[in-house]
C-alpha positions as CSV (number, residue, x, y, z in Angstrom):
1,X,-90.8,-186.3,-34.0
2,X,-90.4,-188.8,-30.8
3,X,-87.0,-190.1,-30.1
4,X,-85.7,-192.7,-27.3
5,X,-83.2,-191.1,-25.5
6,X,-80.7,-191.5,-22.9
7,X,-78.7,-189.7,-20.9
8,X,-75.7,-191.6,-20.1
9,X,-72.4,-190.4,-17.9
10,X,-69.3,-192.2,-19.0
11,X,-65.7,-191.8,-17.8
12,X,-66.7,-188.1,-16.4
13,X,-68.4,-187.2,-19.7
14,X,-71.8,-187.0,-19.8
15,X,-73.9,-186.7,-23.2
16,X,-77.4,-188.0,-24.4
17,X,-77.3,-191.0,-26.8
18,X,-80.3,-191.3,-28.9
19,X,-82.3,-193.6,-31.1
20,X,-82.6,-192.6,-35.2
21,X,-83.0,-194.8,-38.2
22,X,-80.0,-196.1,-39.9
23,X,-80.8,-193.2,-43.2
24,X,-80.2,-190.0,-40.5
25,X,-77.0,-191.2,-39.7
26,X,-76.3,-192.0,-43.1
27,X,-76.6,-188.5,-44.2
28,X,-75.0,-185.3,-42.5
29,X,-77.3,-182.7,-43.2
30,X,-80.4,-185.0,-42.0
31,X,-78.1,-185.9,-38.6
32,X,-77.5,-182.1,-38.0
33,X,-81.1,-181.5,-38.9
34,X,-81.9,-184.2,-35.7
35,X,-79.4,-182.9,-33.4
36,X,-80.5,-178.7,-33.8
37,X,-83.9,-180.2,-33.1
38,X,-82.5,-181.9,-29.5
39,X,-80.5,-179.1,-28.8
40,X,-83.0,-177.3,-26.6
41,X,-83.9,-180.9,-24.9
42,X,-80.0,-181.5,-24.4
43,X,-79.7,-178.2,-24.0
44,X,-75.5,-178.0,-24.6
45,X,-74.9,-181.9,-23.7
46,X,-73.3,-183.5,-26.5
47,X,-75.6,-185.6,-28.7
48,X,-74.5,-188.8,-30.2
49,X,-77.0,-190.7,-32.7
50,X,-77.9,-194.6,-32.5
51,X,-79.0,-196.7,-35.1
52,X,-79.3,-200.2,-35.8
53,X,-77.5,-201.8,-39.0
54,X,-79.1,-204.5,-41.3
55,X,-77.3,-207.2,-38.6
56,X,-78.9,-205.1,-35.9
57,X,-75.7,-204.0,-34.8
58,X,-75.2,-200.4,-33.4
59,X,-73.6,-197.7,-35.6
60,X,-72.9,-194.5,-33.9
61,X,-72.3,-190.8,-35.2
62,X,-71.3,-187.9,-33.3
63,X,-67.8,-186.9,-31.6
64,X,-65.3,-189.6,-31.7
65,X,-63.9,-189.7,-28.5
66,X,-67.9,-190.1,-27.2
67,X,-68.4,-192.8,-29.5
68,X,-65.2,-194.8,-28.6
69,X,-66.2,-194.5,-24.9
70,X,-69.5,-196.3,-26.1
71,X,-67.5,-199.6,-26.7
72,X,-67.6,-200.1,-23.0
73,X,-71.5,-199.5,-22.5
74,X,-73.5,-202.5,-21.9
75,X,-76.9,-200.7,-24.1
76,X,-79.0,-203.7,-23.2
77,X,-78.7,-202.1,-19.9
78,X,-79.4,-198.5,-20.9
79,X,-83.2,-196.8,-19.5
80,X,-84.2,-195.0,-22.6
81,X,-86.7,-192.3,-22.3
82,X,-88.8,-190.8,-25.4
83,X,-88.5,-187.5,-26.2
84,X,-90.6,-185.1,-28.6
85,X,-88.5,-182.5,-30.8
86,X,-89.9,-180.3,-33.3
């Protein structure tokens, strides 16, 4: 599978941030399925998961004091990469 990525260093923490569709974060097991496939790409960054809602507004999954910091990221400005994991 291809995924955008991005890895993104905020407030001392750096983690990658990447791009699924709205039905991986939806569901654990297919979210934990994404992220063990990234692992060896992030290697032991933290990995937080992006989608788009119906409105086309972001909805993030992964640790919650990573995803609060994303409340002050400016994604429009964000240089995503793409990324194949298997």
């Amino acid at each position: 599978m291809k995924y955008d990525s991005a890895i993104i260093k905020e407030q001392g923490i750096r983690f990658a941030l990447v791009k699924v569709d709205l039905s991986v974060i939806q569901h654990k097991n297919e979210a934990d399925t994404v992220r063990k496939s990234l692992a060896p790409i992030f290697h032991s960054m933290p990995i937080v998961l992006m989608a788009l809602d119906e409105n086309r507004i972001p909805v993030f999954q992964g640790r919650e004091h990573i995803v609060n910091l994303l409340e002050d990221v400016d994604l429009s400005s964000i240089s995503w990469t793409r990324y194949t994991a298997y």
